[in-house]
N, C-alpha and C positions, 0 to 999 in steps of 0.2 A: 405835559411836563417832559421834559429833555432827560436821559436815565443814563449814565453811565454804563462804560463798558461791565461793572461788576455787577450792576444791577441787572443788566441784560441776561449777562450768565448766571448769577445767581438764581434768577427767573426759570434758566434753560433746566440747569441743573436739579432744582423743583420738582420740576416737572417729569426730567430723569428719573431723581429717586436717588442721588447720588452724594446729599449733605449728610452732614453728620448732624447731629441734635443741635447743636448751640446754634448751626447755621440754619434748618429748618424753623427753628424758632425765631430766627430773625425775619426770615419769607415772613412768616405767619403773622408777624407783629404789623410787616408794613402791608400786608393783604388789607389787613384790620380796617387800618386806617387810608390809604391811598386806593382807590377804585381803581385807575385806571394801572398802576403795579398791576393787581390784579386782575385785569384785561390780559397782561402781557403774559401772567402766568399762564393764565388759561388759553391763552392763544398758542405756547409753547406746547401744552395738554392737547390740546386739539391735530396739532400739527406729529404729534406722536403717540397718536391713538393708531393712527395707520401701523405702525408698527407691532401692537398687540395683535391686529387682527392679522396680520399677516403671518403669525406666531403661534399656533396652540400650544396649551397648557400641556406641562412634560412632567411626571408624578417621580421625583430623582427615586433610587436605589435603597433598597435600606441601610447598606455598608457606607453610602453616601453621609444618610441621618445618623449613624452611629459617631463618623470623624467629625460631625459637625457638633453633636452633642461633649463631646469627648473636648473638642478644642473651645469648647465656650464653659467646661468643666460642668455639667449637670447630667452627666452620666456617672461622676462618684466623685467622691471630697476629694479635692489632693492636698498633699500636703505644702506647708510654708516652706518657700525658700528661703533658705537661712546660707547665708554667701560665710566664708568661713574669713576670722579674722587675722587683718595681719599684724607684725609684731610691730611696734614705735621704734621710727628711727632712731637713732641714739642722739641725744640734745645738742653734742656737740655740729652734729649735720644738718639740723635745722634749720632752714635758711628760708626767710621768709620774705619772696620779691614783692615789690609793688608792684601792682597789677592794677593799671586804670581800667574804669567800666566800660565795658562795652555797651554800646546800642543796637538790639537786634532786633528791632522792630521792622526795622525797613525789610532787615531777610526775613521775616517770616512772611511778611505782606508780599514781596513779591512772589516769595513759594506759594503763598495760597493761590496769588494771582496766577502763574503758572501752571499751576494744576488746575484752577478753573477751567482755564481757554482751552486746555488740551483734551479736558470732559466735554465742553463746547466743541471743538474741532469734530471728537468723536463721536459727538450726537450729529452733525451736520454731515458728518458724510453717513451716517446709517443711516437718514431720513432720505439722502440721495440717493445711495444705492437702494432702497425700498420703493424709493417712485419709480426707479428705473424695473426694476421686478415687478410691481404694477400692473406698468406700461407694457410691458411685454408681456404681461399674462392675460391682459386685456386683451390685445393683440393676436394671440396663438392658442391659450386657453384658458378661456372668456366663464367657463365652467369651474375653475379650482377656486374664482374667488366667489368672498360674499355676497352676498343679494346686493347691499350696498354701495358696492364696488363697481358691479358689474357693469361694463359699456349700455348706456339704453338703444334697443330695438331700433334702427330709424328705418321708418318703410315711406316708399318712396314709388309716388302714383304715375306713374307712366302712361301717357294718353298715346293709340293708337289712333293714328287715322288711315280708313281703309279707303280707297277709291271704289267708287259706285259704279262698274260699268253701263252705261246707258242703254237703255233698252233697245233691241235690232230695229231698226228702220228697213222702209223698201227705198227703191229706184222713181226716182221724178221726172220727168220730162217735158219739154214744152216746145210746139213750135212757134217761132217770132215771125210773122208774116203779115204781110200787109192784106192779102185774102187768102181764101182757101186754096186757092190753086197755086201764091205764089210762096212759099216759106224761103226765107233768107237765111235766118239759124236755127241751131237744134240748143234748147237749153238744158242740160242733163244734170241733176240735183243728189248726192248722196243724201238720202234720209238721214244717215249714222253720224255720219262725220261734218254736212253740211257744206261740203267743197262741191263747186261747181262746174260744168265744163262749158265752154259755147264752141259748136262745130260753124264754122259757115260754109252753108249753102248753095244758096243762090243770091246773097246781096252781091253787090258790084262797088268795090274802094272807089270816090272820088278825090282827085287831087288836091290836097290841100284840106282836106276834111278826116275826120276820124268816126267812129261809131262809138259809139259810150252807151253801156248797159246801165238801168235803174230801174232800183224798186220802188212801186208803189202800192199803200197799203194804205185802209181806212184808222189803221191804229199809228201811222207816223203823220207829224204834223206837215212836211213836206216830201218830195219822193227824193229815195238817198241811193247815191252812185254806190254802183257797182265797180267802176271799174274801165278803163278803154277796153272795146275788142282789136286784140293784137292781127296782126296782119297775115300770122299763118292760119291754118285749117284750123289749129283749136289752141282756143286760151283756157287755161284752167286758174280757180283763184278760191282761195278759200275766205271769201268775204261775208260768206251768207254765218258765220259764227257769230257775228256780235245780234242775231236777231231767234227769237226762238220759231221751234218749230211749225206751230200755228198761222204766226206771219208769214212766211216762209213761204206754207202752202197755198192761202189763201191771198197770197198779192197778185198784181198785174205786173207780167214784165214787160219794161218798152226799151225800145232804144234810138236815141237820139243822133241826128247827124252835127256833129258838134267840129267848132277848129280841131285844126291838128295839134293831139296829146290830149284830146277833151276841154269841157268847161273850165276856163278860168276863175270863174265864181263858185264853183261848187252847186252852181244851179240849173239845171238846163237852159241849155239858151238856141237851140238848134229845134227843128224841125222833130217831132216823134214819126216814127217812118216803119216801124216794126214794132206791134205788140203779142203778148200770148200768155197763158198762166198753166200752173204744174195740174199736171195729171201724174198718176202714180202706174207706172210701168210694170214696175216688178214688188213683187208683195215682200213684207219681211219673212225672214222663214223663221218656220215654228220653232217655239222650243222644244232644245234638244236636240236640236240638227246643225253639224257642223255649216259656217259659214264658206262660201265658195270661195277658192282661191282668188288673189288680185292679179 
């Protein structure tokens, strides 16, 4: 149902505490019978409840209670006003105009109306500045209000993730040689980090050709480049990462005479001409013992 502006304030007012009887009783009549009035009533009730709590109870003065008994007269009988009377004009000054009726309903209806909206206005801005004291008390001191009131606790789970340093490794080595007597490169392996270095030797560049390093291990389905050996004394490459340490240790490394830049296909296609596998050079150090500078 759709409620007029007077219904509205009427409602607000209600709930104020600010009708006089005839108009309470009128609230009350249509409470009776209209639920959803009574919705609105209570919804104003609810919406200025904030305001009691925000308020405690103040016990007035007794000089207070005395003026107040005193002006509603139940602190002693007073007496009857009696206005004093005045003398009758004399008949000949009697003069008696016509005087058409007035209608004054319309000005009392918009006096009511008027002083309604301005009880309305004044509830509307103390419910404002009440949220706004609230807010700020939430805010700064979260402790002056009620339990009710109070901002709830939000805790908020913070996952740390720490990095694992990886346990010290030793030094690897291997030579690539076609026999004992002839080694072509030095394969040198960090345990830790898994970067590798290749020194050459004694192999001999030929023209038009490159050397390409590969591992091969019983745990890959095929044997997987390493990488071209570059043309200076040492190539360093950190390829040995995508494979773990086990593999690592225990493969064969060869190396292939392959075109120049290596395999096209990604698969050997040249000559194996140097193999060898890690042996462990230097131990990891214990713990507790600083590692050696680089």
């Amino acid at each position: 149902m759709a409620y007029s502006e007077d219904h509205i304030a009427l409602a607000a007012e209600y709930a104020l505490g600010t009708l006089d009887a005839d108009e309470r009783a009128q609230v009350e009549s249509m409470m009776s019978v209209d639920k959803e009035f009574t919705a609105m009533v209570e919804a104003w009730q609810q919406k200025l409840g904030v305001l009691n709590q925000m308020v405690g109870s103040v016990e007035p003065r007794p000089e207070v209670w005395d003026r107040i008994k005193t002006a509603i007269g139940s602190s002693e009988p007073q007496s009857p006003l009696v206005l004093p009377e005045a003398p009758p004009p004399p008949a000949n000054d009697i003069i008696t105009p016509a005087v058409a009726p007035v209608d004054t309903s319309n000005v009392i209806q918009l006096s009511s109306r008027a002083r309604r909206w301005r009880n309305v206005a004044a509830l509307t801005t103390a419910i404002a500045a009440s949220l706004v004291a609230i807010v700020a008390t939430q805010l700064y001191a979260p402790d002056r209000l009620p339990d009710g009131l109070r901002p709830k606790v939000r805790t908020q789970v913070v996952e740390v993730k720490t990095t694992v340093a990886p346990p010290p490794s030793g030094q690897f080595v291997a030579l690539l040689q076609k026999d004992s007597t002839s080694p072509a490169f030095i394969l040198t392996v960090d345990g830790t980090t898994k970067n590798f270095t290749v020194r050459r030797v004694g192999a001999t560049p030929e023209p038009g050709k490159s050397f390409e390093l590969w591992l091969v291990s019983d745990k890959l389905q095929r044997p997987r480049s390493l990488g071209v050996i570059g043309g200076n004394d040492f190539t360093t490459r950190p390829a040995l990462n995508a494979y773990d340490a086990d593999t690592v240790n225990k493969a064969t490394f060869a190396v292939t005479l392959e075109p120049e830049g290596g395999s096209p296909t990604g698969v050997a296609t040249g000559p194996i001409v140097y193999t060898g596998k890690l042996i462990e050079a230097v131990p990891p150090p214990a713990p507790g013992t600083p590692a050696p500078a680089r």
